[in-house]
PAKOLVO-424706 format. One record per residue (C-alpha): residue number from 1; residue in three letters; x, y, z. Coordinates in pm, whole numbers. Each point is the difference from the previous one (the first is absolute). Layout:
BEGIN
(NUM,"ALA",(X,Y,Z));
...
This chain:
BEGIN
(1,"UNK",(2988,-573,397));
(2,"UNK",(343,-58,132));
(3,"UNK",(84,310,-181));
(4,"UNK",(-201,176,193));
(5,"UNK",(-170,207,-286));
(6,"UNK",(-179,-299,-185));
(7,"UNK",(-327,-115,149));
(8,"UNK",(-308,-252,-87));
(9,"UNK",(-215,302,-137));
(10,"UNK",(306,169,-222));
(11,"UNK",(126,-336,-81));
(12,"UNK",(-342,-142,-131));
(13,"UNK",(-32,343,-218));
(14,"UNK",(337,-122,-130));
(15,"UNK",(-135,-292,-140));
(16,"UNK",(-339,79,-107));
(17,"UNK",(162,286,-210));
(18,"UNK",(270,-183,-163));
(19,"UNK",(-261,-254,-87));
(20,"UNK",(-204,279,-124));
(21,"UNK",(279,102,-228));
(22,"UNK",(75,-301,-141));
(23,"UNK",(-351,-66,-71));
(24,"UNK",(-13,341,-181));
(25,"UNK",(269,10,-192));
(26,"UNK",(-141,-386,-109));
(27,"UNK",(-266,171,-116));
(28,"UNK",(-233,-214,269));
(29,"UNK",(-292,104,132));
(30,"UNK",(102,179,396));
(31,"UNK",(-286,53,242));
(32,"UNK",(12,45,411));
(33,"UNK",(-154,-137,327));
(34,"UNK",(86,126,281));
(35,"UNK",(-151,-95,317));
(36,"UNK",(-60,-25,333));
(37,"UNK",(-228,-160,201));
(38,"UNK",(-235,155,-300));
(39,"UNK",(100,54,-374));
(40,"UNK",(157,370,59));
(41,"UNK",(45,21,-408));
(42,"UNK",(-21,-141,-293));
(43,"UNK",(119,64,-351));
(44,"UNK",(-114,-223,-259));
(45,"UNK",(213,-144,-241));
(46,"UNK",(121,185,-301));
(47,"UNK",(261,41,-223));
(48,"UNK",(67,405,-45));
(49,"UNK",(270,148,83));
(50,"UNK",(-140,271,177));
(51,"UNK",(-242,-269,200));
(52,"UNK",(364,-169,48));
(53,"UNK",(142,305,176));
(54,"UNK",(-293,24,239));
(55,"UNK",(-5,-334,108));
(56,"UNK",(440,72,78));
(57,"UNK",(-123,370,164));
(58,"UNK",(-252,-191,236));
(59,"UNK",(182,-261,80));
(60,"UNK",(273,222,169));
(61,"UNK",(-264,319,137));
(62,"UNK",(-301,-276,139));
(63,"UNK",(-36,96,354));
(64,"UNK",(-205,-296,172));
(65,"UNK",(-291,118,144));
(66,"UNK",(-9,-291,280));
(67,"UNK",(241,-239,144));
(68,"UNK",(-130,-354,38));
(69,"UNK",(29,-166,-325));
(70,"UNK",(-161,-346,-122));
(71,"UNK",(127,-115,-323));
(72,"UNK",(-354,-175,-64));
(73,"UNK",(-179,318,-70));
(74,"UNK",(257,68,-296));
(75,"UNK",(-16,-375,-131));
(76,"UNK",(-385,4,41));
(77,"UNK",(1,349,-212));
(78,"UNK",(229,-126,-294));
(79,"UNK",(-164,-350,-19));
(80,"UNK",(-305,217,-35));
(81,"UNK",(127,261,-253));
(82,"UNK",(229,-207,-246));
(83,"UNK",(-187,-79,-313));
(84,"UNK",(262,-153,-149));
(85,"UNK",(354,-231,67));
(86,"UNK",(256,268,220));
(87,"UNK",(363,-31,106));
(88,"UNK",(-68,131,369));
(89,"UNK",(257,122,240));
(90,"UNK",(-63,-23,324));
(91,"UNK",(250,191,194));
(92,"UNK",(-29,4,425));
(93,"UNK",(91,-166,255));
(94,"UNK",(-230,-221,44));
(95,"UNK",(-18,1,365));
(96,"UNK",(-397,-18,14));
(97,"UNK",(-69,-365,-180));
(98,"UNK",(-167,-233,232));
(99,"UNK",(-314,-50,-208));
(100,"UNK",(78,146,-327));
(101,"UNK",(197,-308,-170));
(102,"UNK",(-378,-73,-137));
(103,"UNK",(-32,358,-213));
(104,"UNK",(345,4,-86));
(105,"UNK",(-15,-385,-126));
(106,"UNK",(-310,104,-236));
(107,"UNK",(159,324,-123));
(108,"UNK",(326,-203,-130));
(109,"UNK",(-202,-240,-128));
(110,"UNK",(-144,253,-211));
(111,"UNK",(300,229,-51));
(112,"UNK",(412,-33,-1));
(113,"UNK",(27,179,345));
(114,"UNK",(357,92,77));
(115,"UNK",(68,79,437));
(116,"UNK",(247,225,97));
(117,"UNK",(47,-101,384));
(118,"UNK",(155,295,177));
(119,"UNK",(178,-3,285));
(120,"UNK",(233,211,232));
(121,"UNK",(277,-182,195));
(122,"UNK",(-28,182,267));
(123,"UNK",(-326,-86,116));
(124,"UNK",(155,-351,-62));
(125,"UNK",(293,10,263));
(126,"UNK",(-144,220,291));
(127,"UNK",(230,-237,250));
(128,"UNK",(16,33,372));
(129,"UNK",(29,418,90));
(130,"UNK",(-242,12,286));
(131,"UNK",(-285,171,36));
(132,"UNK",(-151,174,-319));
(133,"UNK",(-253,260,-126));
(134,"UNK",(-156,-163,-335));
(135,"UNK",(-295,180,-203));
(136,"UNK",(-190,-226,-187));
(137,"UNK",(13,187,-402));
(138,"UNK",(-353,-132,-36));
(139,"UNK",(-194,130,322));
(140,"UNK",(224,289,111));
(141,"UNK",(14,-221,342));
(142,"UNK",(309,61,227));
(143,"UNK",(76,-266,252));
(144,"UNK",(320,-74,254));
(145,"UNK",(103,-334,-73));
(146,"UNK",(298,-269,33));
(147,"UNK",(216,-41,-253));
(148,"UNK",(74,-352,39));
(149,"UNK",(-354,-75,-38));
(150,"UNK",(-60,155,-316));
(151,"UNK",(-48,-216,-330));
(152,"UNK",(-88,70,-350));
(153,"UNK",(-343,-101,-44));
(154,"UNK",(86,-221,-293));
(155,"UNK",(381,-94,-103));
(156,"UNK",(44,137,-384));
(157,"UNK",(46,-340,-107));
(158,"UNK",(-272,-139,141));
(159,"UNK",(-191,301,-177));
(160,"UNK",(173,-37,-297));
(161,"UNK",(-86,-387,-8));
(162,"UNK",(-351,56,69));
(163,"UNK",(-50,234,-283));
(164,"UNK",(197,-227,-256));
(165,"UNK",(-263,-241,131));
(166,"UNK",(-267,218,-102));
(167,"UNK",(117,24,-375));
(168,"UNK",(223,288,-18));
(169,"UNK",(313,83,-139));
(170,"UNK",(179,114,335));
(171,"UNK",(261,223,74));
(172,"UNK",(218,128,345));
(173,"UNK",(79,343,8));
(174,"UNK",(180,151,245));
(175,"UNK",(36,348,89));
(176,"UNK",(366,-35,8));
(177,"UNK",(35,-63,-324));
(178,"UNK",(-4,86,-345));
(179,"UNK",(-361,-46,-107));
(180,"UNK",(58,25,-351));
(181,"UNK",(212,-283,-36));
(182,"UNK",(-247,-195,243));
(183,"UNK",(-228,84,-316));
(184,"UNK",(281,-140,-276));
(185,"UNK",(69,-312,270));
(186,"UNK",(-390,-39,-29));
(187,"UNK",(-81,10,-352));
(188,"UNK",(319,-167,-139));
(189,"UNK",(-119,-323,245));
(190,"UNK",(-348,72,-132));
(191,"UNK",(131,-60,-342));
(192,"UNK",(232,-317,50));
(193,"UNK",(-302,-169,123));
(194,"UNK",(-194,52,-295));
């Protein structure tokens, strides 16, 4: 982040613990999925306090074990795991969704699925440097490129749009800011719409 201590992977723990918290101390069931391009773990709901704690202590130690990442294989895994109605949170940044509006579509059909879209502004405004060495987080790849040529693959709003499209409850959060009033800003819309 602009604050050059905050990134996606710290800021995405962030939110996935506060919400863990909160759903805690509601006395709500709390369960995990982490994943990659493969479900990396899974905790299944439950409402102990000690189950609580492990879902916060994973959340912040989980070490991925690969790089790419395809938000399908998570959707797929709840869709199939779920018994009964969830509130979902979804928090990434959703930079892999060219044919998973289907899954995700189903799953909020199903469940209230809340999407925490993160993003980092610098990877927003690269602006014309030169000549730069990038390293693609997913493959590890280094290449030498131009930095006028250099786009996001999809704008945030245009991500943001598509999942609102897809049925869920969406959310921008930027690594630059505060993510737990992101959170409040989120679920004090959420309940003005009701």
């Amino acid at each position: 982040g602009t604050d050059g201590r905050t990134d996606k992977r710290l800021q995405s723990a962030r939110v996935a613990g506060a919400l863990a918290c909160a759903a805690a101390r509601n006395n709500d069931r709390v369960g995990l999925l982490a994943y990659t391009d493969r479900v990396e773990c899974f905790l299944p709901p439950r409402k102990s306090r000690g189950h609580s704690w492990a879902v916060i202590r994973e959340i912040f130690e989980h070490r991925p074990q690969r790089r790419a990442t395809d938000v399908g294989v998570a959707v797929e895994h709840l869709g199939r795991v779920l018994k009964r109605r969830s509130v979902i949170a979804l928090v990434s940044d959703f930079l892999d969704m060219n044919d998973k509006t289907r899954g995700l579509s189903a799953l909020s059909r199903r469940h209230r699925v809340n999407g925490f879209l993160l993003s980092d502004p610098l990877e927003e405004a690269v602006g014309d440097v030169g000549l730069l060495t990038i390293e693609d987080q997913e493959t590890g790849e280094r290449r030498l490129v131009d930095s006028r040529k250099i786009t996001t693959a999809r704008p945030i709003l245009e991500r943001r749009d598509l999942l609102r499209q897809c049925g869920l409850h969406t959310t921008s959060i930027s690594t630059a800011e505060d993510p737990f009033r992101a959170l409040q800003r989120h679920f004090h819309r959420l309940e003005r719409s009701r």
